[in-house]
N, C-alpha and C positions, 0 to 999 in steps of 0.2 A: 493341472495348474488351475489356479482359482482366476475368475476374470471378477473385476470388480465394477462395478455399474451404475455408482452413484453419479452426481450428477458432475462432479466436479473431477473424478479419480479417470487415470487412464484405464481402455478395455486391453484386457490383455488374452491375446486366442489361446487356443490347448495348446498351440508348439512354442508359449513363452514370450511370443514377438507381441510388442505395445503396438495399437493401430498408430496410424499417423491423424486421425481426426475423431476421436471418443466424442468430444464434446458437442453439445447443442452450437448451431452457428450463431452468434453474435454478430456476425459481419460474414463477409462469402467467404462459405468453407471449400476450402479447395486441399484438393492432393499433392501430395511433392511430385516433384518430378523423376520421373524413371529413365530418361534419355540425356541426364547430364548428372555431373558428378560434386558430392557436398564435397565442395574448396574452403572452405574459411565459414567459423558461427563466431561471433561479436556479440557483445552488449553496450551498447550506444549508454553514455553516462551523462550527468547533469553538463557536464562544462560542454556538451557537443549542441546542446539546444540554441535555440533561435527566439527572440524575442517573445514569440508565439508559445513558447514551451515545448514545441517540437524539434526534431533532430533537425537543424541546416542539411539543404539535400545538400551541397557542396561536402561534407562526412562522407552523406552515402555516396554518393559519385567517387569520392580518392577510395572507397573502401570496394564498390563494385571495381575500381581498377587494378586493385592486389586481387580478387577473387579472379578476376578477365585474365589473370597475367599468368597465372598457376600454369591451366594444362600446356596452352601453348609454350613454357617453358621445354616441357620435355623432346617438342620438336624441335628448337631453335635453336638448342643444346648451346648457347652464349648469352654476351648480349642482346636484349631487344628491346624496343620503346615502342609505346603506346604513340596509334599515327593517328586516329579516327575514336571520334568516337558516333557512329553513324546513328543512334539510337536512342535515347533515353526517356523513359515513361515512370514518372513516380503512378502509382496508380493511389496508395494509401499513405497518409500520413508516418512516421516511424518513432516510434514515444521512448523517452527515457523505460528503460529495463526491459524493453522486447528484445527476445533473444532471436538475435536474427541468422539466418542460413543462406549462404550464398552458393548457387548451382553454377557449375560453366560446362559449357560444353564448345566443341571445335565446327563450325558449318562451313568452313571452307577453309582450304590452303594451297596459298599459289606459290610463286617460284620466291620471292622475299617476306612475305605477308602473313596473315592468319587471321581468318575472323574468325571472333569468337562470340556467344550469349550468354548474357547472364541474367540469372532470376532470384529474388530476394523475396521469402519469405520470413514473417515475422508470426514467433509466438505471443504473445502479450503476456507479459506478467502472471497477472491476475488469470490467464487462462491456458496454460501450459497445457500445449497438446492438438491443440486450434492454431489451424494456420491461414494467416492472410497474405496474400503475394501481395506486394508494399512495391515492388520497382523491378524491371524488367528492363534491361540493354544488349545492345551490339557495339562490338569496339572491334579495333583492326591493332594488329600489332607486327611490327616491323622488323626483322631477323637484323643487326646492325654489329659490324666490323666494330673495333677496337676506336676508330676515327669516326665511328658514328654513321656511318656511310652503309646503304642495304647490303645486304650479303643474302646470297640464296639459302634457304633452308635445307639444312644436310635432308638426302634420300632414304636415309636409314634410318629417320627418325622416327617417334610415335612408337 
């Protein structure tokens, strides 16, 4: 397999797999994550911006809580609502046409509950292949009966 090494193209190794960071850093190059799982990539579009020109973090916020809400689905196996949101770090700005990638992962679960992490890395545009973490959170979400009311997390879940 050919790897291509200019300065803009992704490196690609002899078994065909694209690195996750070819490019020179423009801003801190970081790695995805290997201990949570891609739920949900978006592109933030003009109507989502903020007088400033950048994304309203209130987007990324309802959009980290569809990525939050994914895995703990498979345990709750029903209804659940978002109870907490115990965390939230924008770390970098989020620009119209960065393709963004949302990780979650489960760190704990109690008898109605689930907390969960989420991490948002962003490609920018103009440099596919370069990744900036833009926003990083923990959120709680609540196993809930038909009435709304908690209900234990089934045992056989996961």
């Amino acid at each position: 397999m050919s790897t291509e090494t200019g300065p803009r193209g992704p490196s690609v190794t002899p078994s065909g797999a694209i690195s996750s960071n070819p490019l020179p850093a423009g801003g801190p190059r970081v790695p995805l994550p290997t201990d949570k799982e891609l739920v949900l990539k978006v592109v933030p579009m003009p109507a989502d911006c903020n007088a400033n020109g950048d994304i309203f973090g209130g987007w990324v916020m309802a959009q980290v809580d569809v990525a939050g809400s994914i895995v703990p689905a498979r345990y709750t196996q029903g209804r659940m609502a978002t109870v907490a949101v115990n965390e939230f770090i924008f770390k970098q700005p989020v620009r119209v046409g960065d393709i963004l990638s949302f990780f979650a992962g489960v760190t704990r679960i109690g008898r109605t509950s689930i907390t969960v992490s989420v991490e948002v890395y962003a490609e920018r545009y103009t440099t596919q292949g370069q990744y900036v973490k833009v926003t990083e959170a923990t959120l709680t979400y609540v196993a809930i009966d038909a009435e709304g009311r908690p209900r234990p997390i089934p045992q056989t879940a996961g």
